[in-house]
C-alpha positions in Angstrom: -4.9 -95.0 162.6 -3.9 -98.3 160.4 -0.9 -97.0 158.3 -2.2 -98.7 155.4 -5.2 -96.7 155.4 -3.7 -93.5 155.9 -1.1 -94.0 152.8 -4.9 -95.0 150.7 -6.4 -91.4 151.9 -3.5 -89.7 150.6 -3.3 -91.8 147.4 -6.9 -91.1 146.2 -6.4 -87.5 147.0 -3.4 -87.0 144.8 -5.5 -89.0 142.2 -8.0 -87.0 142.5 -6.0 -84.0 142.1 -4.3 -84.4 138.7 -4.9 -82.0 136.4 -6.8 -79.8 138.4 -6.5 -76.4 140.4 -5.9 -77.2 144.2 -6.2 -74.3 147.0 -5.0 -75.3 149.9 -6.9 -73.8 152.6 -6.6 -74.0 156.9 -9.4 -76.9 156.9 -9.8 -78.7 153.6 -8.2 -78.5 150.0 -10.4 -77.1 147.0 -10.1 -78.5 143.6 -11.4 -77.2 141.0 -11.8 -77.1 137.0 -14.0 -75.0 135.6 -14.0 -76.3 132.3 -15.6 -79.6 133.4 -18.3 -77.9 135.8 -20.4 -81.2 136.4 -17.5 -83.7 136.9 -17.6 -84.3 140.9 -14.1 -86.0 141.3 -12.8 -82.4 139.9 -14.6 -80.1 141.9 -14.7 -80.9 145.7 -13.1 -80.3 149.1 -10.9 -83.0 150.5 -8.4 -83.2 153.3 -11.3 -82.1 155.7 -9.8 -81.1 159.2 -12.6 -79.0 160.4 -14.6 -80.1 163.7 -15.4 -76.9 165.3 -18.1 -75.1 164.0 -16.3 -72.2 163.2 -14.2 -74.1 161.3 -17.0 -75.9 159.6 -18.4 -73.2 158.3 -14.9 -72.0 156.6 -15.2 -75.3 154.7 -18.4 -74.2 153.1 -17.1 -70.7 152.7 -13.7 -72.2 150.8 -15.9 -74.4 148.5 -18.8 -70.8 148.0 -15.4 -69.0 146.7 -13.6 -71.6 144.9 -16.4 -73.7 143.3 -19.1 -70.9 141.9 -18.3 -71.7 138.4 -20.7 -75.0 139.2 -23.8 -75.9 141.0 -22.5 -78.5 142.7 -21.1 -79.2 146.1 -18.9 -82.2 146.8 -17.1 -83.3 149.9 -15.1 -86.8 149.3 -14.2 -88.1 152.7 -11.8 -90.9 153.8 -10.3 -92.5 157.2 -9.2 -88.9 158.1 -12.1 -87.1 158.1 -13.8 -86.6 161.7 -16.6 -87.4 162.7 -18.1 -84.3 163.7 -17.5 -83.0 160.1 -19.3 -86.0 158.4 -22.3 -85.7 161.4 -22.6 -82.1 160.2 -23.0 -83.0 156.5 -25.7 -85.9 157.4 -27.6 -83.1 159.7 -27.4 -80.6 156.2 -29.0 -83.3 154.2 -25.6 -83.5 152.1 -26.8 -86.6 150.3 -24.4 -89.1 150.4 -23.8 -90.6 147.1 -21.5 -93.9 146.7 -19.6 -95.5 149.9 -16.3 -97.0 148.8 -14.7 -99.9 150.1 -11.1 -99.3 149.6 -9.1 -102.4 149.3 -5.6 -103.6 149.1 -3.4 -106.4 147.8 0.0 -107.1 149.3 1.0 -110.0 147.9 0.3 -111.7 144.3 -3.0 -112.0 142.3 -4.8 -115.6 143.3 -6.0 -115.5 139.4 -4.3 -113.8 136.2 -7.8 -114.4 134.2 -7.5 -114.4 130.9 -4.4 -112.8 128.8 -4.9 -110.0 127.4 -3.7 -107.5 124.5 -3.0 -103.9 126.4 -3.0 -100.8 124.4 -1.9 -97.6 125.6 -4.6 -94.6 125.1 -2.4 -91.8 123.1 -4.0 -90.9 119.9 -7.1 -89.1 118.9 -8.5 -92.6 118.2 -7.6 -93.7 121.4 -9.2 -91.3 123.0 -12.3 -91.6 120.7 -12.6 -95.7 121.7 -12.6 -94.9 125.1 -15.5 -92.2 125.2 -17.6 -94.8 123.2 -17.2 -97.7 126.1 -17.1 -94.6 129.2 -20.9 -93.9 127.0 -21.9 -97.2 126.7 -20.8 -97.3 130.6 -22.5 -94.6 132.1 -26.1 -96.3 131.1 -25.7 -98.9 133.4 -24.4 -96.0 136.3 -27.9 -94.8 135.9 -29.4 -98.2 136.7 -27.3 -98.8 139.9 -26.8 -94.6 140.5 -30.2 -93.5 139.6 -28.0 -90.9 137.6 -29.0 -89.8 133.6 -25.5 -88.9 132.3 -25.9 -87.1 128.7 -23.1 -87.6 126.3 -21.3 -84.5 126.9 -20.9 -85.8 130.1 -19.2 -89.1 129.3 -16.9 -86.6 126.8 -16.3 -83.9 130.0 -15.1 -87.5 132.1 -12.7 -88.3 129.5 -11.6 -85.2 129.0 -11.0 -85.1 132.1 -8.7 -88.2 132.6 -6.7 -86.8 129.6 -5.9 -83.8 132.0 -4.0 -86.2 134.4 -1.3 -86.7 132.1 1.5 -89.0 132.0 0.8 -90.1 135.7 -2.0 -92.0 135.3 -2.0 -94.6 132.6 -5.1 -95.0 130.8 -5.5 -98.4 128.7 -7.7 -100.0 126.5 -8.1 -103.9 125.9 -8.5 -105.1 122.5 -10.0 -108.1 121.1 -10.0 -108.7 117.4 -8.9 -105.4 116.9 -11.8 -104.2 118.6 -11.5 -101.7 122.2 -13.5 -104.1 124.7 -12.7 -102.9 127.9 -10.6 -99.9 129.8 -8.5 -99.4 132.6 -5.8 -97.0 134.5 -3.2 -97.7 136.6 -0.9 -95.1 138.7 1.8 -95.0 141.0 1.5 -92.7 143.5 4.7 -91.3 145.0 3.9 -92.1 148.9 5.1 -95.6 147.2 1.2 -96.7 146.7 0.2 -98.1 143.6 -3.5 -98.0 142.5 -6.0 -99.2 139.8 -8.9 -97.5 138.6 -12.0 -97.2 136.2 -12.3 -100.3 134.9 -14.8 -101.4 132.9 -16.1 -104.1 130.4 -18.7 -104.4 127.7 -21.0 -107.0 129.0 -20.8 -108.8 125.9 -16.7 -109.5 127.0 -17.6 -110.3 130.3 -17.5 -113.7 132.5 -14.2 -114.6 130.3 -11.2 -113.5 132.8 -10.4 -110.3 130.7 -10.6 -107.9 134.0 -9.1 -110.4 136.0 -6.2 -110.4 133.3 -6.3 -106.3 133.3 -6.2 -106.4 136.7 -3.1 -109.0 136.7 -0.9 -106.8 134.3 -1.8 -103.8 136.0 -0.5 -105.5 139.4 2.8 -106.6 137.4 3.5 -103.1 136.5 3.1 -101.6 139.2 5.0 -104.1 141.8 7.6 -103.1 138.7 7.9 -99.9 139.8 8.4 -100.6 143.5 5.1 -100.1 144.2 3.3 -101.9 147.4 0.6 -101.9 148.4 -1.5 -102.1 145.7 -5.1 -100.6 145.9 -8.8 -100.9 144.4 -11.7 -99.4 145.1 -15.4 -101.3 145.0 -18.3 -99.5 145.9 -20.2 -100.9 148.4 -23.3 -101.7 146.4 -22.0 -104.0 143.3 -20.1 -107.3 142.6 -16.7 -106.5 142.0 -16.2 -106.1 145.0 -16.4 -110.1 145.1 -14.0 -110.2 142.6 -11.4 -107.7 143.8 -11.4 -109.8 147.4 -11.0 -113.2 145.3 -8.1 -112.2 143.7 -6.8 -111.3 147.4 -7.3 -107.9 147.7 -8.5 -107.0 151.2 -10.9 -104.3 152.5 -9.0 -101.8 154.5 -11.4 -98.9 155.2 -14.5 -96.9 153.4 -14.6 -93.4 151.8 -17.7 -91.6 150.8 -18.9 -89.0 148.5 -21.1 -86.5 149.7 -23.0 -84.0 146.8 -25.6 -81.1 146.9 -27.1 -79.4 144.4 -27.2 -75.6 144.9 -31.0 -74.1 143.4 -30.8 -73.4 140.0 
């Protein structure tokens, strides 16, 4: 198992795990929040071990327990996961949502884009700006997703990121005084540092200001001792193109794997 890979698993599963209840159980974790019952990244199993099929099937009891404040069930899977737990999900008809393609940069950024005014979100207004781009977002995650996300969706998802705390560091960019983009950075403490959710209005884009997010984000964490850095691009869009020009590297895929239980 590349090293690399192993220290991204673990990252995106302490990510993943901010803010949130987390049972540890013999074959997977559980995390769960029941006051954000549709949000996927906060209600799953993780840290899959299971390949027996005794073992298997204490996976899907752990999540029955845990996870009955929500219809959903979510596996996230990484490099860990084996093989014979993932071929048992695909036999289920477990739908397979989004494949990942984790990434990584060890040295420096081939671009810096465009510079870039950072601000910190803190207050009530912050937090405001940023559900208005995570709504004007999540319409163009239904054109690529096929999802419909209502409003008090977008509002659970920020919530949500509020929960993580001082960990994760949650920015918008301004222009003119206006919020035009987002982002979040975090250092993780296996010594991995990671960025996350970005997004820009369309209307800012093909100007460098990711690229310049991106860039500021890499300062700060290499700052804080952190290498390597990592990215995630799903498999399907073009920033994935992006991410790789500015010399981050694929290292290995994770997957999200959902059901619906029958109303």
């Amino acid at each position: 198992m590349d090293s690399v890979a192993r220290l991204i698993a673990e990252t995106y599963r302490w990510q993943r795990r901010l803010g949130a209840r987390v049972f540890a159980t013999p074959h997977c974790c559980v995390v769960a929040d029941a006051a954000h019952q549709d949000v996927w990244d906060a209600n799953h199993a993780d840290n899959v071990t299971a390949k027996t099929e005794a073992e298997i099937q204490a996976v899907f009891a752990a999540m029955d327990r845990r996870l009955g404040h929500t219809p959903w069930r979510v596996v996230h899977s990484d490099c860990l996961t084996s093989d014979k737990f993932l071929a048992r999900l695909a036999l289920d008809d477990v739908e397979e949502r989004f494949v990942a393609i984790q990434m990584a940069l060890e040295g420096d950024v081939a671009d810096r884009g465009a510079p870039v005014e950072l601000r910190p979100v803190m207050t009530d207004g912050d937090r405001d700006a940023l559900l208005r781009l995570v709504m004007a977002n999540h319409p163009e995650r239904r054109d690529i997703d096929g999802f419909d996300f209502p409003p008090e969706f977008s509002a659970a998802m920020v919530e949500t990121y509020r929960a993580k705390g001082d960990a994760y560091h949650f920015h918008l960019t301004i222009e003119g005084g206006v919020p035009i983009a987002y982002g979040g950075y975090a250092a993780a403490p296996n010594g991995v540092g990671m960025i996350e959710d970005l997004f820009t209005l369309p209307s800012a884009r093909r100007r460098g200001v990711i690229t310049g997010v991106i860039a500021t984000f890499v300062d700060r964490l290499r700052a804080s001792g952190c290498r390597p850095i990592v990215i995630v691009a799903l498999a399907n869009e073009r920033p994935k193109h992006l991410y790789a020009r500015l010399g981050f590297r694929p290292v290995t895929l994770a997957r999200t794997w959902t059901r619906k239980l029958p109303d």
